[in-house]
DOVEXDO-550677 format. One record per atom (N, C-alpha, C, O): residue in one letter; atom name; x, y, z. Coordinates in steps of 0.02 Angstrom, whole numbers, plus 50000, padded with zeros to 5 digits. Atoms other than C-alpha are relative to their C-alpha. Layout:
DOVEXDO-550677
<residuo: A, atomo: CA, px: X, py: Y, pz: Z> .
...
This chain:
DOVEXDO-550677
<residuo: X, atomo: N, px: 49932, py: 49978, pz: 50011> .
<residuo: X, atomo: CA, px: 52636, py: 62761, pz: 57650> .
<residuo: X, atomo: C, px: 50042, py: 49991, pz: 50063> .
<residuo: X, atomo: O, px: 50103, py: 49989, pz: 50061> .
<residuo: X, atomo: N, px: 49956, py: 49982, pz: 49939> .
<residuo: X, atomo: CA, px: 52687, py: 62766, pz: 57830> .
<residuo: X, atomo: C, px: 50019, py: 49929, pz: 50019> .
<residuo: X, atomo: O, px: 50061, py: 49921, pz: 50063> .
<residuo: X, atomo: N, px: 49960, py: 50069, pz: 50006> .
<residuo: X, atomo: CA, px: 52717, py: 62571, pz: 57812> .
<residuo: X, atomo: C, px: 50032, py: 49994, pz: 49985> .
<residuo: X, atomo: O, px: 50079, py: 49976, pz: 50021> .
<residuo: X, atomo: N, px: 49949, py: 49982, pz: 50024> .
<residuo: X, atomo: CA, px: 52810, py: 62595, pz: 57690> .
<residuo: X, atomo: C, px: 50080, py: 50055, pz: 50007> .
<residuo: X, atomo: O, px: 50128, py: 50057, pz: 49968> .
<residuo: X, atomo: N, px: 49945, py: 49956, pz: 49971> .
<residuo: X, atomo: CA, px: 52938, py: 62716, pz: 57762> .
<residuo: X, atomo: C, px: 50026, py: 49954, pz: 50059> .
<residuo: X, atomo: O, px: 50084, py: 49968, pz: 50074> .
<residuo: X, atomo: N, px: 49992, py: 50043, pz: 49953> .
<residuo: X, atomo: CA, px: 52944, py: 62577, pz: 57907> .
<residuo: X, atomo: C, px: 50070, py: 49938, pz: 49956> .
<residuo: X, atomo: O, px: 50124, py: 49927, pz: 49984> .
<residuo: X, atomo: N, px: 50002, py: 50051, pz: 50039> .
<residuo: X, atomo: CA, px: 52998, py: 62443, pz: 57775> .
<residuo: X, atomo: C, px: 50050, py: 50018, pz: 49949> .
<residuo: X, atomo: O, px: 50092, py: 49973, pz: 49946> .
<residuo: X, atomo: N, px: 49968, py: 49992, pz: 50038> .
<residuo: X, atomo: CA, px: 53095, py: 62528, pz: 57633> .
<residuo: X, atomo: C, px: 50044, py: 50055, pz: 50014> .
<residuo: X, atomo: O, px: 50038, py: 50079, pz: 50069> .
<residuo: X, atomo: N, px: 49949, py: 49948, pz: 50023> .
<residuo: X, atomo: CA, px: 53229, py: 62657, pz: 57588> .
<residuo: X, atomo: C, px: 50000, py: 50049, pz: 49922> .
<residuo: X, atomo: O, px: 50044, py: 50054, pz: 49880> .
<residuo: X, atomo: N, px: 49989, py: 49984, pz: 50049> .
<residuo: X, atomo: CA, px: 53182, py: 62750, pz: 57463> .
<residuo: X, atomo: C, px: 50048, py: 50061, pz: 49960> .
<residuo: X, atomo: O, px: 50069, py: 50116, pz: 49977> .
<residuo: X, atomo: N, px: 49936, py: 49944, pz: 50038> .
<residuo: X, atomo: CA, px: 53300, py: 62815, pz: 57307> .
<residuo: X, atomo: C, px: 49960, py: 50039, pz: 49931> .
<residuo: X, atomo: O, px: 49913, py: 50017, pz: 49897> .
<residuo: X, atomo: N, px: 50022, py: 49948, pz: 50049> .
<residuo: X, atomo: CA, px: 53254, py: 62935, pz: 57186> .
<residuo: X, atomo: C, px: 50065, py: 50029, pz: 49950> .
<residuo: X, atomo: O, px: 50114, py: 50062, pz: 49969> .
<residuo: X, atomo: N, px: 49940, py: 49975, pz: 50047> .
<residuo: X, atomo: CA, px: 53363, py: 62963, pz: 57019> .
<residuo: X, atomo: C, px: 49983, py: 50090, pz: 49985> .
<residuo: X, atomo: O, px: 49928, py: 50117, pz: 49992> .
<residuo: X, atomo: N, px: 50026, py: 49936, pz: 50038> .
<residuo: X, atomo: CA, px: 53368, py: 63142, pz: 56951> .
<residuo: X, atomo: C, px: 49996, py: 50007, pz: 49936> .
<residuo: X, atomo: O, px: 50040, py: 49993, pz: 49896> .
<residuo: X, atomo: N, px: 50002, py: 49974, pz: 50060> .
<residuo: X, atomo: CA, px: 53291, py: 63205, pz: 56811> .
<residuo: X, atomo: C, px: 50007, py: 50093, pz: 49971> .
<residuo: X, atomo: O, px: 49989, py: 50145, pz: 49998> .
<residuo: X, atomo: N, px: 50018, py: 49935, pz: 50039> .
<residuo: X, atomo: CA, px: 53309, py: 63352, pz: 56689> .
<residuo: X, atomo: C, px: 49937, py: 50042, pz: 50000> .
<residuo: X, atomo: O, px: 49888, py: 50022, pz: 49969> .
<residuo: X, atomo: N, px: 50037, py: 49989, pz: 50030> .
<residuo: X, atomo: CA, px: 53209, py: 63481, pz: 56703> .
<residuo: X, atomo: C, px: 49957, py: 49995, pz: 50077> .
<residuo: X, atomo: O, px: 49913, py: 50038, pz: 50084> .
<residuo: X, atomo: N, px: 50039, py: 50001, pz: 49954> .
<residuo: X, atomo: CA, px: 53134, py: 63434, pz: 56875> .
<residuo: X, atomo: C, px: 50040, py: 50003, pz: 50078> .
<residuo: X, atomo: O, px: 50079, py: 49961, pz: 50099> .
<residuo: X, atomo: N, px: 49966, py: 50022, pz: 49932> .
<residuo: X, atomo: CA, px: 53189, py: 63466, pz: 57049> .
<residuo: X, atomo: C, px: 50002, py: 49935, pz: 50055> .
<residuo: X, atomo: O, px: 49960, py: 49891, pz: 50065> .
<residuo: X, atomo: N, px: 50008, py: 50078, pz: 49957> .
<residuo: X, atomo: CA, px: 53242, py: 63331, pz: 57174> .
<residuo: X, atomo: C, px: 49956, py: 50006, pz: 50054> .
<residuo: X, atomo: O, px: 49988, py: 49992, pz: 50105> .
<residuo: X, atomo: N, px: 50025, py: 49982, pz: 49944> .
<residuo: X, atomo: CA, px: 53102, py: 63372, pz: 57300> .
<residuo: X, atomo: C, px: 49950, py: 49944, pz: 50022> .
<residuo: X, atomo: O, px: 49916, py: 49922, pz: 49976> .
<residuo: X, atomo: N, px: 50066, py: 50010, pz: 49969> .
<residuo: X, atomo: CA, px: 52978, py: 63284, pz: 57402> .
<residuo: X, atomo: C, px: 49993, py: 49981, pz: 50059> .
<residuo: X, atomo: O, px: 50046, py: 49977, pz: 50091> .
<residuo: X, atomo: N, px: 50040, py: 49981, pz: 49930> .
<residuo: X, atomo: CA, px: 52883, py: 63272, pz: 57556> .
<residuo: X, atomo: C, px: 50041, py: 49947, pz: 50047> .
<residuo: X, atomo: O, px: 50058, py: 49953, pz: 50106> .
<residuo: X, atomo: N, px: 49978, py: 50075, pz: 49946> .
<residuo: X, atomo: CA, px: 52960, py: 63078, pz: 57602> .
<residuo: X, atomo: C, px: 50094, py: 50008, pz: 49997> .
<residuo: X, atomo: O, px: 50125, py: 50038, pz: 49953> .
<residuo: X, atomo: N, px: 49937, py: 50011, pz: 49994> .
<residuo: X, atomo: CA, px: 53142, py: 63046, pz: 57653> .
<residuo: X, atomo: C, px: 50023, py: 49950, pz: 49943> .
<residuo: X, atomo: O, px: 50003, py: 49892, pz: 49940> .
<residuo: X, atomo: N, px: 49983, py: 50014, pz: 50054> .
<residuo: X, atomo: CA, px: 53233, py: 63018, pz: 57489> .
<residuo: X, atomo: C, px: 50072, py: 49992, pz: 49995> .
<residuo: X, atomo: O, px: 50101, py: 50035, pz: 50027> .
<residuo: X, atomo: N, px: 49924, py: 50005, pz: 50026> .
<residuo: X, atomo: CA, px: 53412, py: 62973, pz: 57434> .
<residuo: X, atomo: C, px: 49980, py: 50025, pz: 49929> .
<residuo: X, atomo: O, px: 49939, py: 49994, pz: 49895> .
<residuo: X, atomo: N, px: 49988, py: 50006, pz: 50077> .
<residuo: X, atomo: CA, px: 53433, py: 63048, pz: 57265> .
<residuo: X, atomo: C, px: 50065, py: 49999, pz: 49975> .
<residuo: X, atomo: O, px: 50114, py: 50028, pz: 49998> .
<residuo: X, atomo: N, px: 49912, py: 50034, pz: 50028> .
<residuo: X, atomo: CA, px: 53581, py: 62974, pz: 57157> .
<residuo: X, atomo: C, px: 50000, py: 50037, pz: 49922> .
<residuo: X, atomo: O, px: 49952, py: 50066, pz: 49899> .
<residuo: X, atomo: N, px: 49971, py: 49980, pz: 50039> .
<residuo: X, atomo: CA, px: 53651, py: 63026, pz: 57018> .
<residuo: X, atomo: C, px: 50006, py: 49944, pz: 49941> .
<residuo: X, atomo: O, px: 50037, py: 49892, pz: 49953> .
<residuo: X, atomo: N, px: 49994, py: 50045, pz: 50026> .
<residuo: X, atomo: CA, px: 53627, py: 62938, pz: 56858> .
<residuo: X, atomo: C, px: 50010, py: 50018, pz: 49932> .
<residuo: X, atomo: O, px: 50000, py: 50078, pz: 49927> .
<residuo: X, atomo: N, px: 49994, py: 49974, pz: 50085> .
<residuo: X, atomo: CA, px: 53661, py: 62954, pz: 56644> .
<residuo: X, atomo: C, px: 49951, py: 50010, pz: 49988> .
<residuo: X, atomo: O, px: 49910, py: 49964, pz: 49991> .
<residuo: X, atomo: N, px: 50076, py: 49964, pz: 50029> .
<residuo: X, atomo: CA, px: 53520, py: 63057, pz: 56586> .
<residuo: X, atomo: C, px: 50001, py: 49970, pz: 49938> .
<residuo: X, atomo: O, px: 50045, py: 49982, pz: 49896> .
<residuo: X, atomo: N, px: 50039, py: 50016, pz: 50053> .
<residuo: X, atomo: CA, px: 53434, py: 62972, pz: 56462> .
<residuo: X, atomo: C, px: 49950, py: 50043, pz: 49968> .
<residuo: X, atomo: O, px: 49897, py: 50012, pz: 49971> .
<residuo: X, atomo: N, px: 50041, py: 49951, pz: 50035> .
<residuo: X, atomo: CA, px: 53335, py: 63115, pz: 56367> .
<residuo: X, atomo: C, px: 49962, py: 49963, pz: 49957> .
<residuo: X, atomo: O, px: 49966, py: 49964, pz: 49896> .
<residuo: X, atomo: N, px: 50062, py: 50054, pz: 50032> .
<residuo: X, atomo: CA, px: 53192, py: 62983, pz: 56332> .
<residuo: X, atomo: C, px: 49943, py: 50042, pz: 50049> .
<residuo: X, atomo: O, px: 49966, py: 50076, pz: 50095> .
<residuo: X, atomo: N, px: 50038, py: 50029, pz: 49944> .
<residuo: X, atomo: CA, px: 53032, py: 62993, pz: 56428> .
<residuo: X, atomo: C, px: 49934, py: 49971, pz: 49970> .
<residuo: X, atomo: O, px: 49923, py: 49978, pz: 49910> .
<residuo: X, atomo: N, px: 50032, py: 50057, pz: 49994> .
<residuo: X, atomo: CA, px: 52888, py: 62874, pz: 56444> .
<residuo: X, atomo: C, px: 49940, py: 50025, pz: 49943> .
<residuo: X, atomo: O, px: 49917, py: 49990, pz: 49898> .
<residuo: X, atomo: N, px: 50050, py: 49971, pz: 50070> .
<residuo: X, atomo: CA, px: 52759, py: 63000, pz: 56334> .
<residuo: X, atomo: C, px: 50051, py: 49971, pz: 49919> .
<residuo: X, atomo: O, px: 50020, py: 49939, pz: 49876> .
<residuo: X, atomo: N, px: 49967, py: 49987, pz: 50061> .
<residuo: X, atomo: CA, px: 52892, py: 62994, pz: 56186> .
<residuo: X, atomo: C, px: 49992, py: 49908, pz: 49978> .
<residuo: X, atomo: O, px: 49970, py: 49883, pz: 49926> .
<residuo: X, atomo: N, px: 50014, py: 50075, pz: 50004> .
<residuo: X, atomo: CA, px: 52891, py: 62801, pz: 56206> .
<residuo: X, atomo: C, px: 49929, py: 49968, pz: 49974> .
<residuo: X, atomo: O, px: 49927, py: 49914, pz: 49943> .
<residuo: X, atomo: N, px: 50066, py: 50000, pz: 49999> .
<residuo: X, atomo: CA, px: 52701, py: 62803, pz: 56195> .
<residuo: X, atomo: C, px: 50005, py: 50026, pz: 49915> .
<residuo: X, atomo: O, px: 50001, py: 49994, pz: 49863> .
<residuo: X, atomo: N, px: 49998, py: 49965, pz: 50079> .
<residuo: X, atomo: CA, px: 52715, py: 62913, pz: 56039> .
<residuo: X, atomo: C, px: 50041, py: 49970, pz: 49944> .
<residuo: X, atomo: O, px: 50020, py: 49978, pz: 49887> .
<residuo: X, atomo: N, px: 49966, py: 50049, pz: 50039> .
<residuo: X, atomo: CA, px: 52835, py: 62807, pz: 55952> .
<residuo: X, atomo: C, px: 49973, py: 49957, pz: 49957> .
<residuo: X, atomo: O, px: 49975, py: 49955, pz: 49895> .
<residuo: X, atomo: N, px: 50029, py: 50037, pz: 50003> .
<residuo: X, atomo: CA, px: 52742, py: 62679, pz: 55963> .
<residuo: X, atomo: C, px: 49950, py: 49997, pz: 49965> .
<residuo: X, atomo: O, px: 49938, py: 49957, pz: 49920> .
<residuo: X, atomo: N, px: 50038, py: 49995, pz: 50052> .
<residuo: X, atomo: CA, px: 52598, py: 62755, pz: 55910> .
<residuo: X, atomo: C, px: 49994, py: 50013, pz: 49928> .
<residuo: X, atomo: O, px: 49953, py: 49992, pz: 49888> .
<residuo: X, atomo: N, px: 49985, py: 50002, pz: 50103> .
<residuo: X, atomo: CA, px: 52660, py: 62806, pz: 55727> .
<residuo: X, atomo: C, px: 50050, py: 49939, pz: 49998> .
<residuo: X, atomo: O, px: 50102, py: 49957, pz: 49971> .
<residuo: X, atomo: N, px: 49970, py: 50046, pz: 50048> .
<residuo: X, atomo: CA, px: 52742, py: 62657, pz: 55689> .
<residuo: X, atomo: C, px: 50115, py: 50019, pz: 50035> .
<residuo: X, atomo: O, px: 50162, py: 49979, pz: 50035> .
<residuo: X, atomo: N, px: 49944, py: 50006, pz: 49970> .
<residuo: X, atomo: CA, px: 52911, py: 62724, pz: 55770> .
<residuo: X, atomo: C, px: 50056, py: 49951, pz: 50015> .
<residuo: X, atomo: O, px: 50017, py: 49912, pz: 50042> .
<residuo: X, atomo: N, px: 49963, py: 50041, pz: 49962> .
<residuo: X, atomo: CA, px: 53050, py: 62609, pz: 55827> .
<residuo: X, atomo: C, px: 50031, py: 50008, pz: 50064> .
<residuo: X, atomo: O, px: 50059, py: 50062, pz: 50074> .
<residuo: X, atomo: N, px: 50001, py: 49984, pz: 49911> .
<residuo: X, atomo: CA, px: 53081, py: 62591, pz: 56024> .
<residuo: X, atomo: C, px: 50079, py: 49974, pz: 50017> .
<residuo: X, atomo: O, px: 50115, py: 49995, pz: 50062> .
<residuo: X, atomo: N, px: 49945, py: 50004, pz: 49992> .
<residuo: X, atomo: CA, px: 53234, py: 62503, pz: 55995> .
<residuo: X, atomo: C, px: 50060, py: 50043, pz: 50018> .
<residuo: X, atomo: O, px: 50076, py: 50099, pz: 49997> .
<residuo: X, atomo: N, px: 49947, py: 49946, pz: 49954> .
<residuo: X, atomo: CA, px: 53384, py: 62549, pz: 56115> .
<residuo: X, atomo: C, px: 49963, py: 50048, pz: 50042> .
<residuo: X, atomo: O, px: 49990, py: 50097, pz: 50068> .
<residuo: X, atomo: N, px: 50039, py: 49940, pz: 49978> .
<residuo: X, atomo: CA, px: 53253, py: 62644, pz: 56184> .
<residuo: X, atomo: C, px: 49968, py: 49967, pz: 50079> .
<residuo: X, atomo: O, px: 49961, py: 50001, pz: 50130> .
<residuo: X, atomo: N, px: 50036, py: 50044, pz: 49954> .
<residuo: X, atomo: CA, px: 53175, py: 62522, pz: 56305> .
<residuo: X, atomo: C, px: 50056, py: 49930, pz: 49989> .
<residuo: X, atomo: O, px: 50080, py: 49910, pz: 49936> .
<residuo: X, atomo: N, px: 49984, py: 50062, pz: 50021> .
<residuo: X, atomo: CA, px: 53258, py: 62362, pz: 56343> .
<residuo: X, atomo: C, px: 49952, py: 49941, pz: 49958> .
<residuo: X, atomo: O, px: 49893, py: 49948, pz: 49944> .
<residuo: X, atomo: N, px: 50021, py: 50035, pz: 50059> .
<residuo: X, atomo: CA, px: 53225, py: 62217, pz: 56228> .
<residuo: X, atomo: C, px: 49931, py: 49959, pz: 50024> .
<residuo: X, atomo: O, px: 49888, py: 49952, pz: 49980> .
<residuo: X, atomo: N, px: 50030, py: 50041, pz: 49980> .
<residuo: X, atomo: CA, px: 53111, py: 62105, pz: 56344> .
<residuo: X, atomo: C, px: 49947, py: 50047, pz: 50015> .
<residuo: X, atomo: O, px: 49893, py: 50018, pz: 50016> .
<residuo: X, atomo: N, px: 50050, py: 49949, pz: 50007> .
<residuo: X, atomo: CA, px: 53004, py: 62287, pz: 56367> .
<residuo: X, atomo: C, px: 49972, py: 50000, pz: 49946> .
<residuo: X, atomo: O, px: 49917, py: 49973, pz: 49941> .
<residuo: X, atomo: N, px: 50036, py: 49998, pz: 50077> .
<residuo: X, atomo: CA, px: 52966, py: 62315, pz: 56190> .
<residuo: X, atomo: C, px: 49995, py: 49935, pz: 49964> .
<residuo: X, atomo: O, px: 49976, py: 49937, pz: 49906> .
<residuo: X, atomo: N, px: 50031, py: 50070, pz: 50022> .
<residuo: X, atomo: CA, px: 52944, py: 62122, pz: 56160> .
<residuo: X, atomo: C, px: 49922, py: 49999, pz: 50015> .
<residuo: X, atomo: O, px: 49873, py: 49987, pz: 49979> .
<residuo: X, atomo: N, px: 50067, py: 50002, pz: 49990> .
<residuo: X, atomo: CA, px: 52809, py: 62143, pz: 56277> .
<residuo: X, atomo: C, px: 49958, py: 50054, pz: 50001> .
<residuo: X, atomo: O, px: 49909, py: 50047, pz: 50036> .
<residuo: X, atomo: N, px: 50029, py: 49962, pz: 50026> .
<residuo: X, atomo: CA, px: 52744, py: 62297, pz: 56218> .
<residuo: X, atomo: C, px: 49958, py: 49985, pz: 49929> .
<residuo: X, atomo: O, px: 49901, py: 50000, pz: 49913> .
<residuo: X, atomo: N, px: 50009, py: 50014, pz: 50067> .
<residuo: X, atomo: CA, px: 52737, py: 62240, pz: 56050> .
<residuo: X, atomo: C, px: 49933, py: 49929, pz: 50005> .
<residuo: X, atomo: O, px: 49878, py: 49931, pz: 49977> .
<residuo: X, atomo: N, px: 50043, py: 50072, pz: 49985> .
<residuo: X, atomo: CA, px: 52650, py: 62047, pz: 56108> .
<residuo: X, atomo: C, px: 49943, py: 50051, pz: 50029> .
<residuo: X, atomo: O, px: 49892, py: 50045, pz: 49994> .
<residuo: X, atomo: N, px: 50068, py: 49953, pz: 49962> .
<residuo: X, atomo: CA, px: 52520, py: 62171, pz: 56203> .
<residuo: X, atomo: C, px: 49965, py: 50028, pz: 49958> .
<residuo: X, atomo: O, px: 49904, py: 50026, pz: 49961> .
<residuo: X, atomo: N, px: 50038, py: 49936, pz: 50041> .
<residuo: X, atomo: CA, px: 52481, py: 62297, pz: 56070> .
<residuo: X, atomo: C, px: 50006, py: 50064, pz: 50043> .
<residuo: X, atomo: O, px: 49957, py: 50101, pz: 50045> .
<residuo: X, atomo: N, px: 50006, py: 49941, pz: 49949> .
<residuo: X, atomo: CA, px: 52514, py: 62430, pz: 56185> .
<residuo: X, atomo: C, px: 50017, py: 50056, pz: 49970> .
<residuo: X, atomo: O, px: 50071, py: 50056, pz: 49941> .
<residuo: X, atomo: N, px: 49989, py: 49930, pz: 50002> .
<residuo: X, atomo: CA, px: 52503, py: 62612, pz: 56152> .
<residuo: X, atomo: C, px: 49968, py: 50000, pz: 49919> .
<residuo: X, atomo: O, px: 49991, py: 50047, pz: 49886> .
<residuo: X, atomo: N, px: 50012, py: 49996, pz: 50065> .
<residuo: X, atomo: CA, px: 52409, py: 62570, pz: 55967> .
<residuo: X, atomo: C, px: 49958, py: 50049, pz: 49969> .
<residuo: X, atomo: O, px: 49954, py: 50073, pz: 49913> .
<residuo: X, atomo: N, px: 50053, py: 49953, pz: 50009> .
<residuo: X, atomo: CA, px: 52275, py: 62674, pz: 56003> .
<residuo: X, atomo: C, px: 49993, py: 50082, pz: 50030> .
<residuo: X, atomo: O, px: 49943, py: 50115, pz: 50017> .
């Protein structure tokens, strides 16, 4: 990690629900909460769901070409 702090800048969006905290020097920005997250995507998926608008298109292309989350 301590390369990485040499090397990058890291930014951190905020989410709902979770504080902006952690240990490394962070920018957090301000962004349109999307009230998605990555479980619900998973779960979607798994019943048969539609992801559309949900994920961009070239994501759930290759979700779909993968089989991902079937099981």
């Amino acid at each position: 990690m301590d390369k990485l702090l040499k090397l990058v800048h890291f930014v951190g969006v905020k989410r709902r629900g979770f504080a902006p905290a952690s240990p490394y020097p962070i920018t957090w920005v301000d962004a349109p909460l999307i009230d998605v997250s990555s479980s619900e995507i998973r779960t979607r998926v798994q019943t048969g769901q539609s992801i559309r608008y949900l994920v961009p298109d070239c994501v759930r292309a290759y979700i779909e070409k993968e089989g991902l989350y079937r099981e």
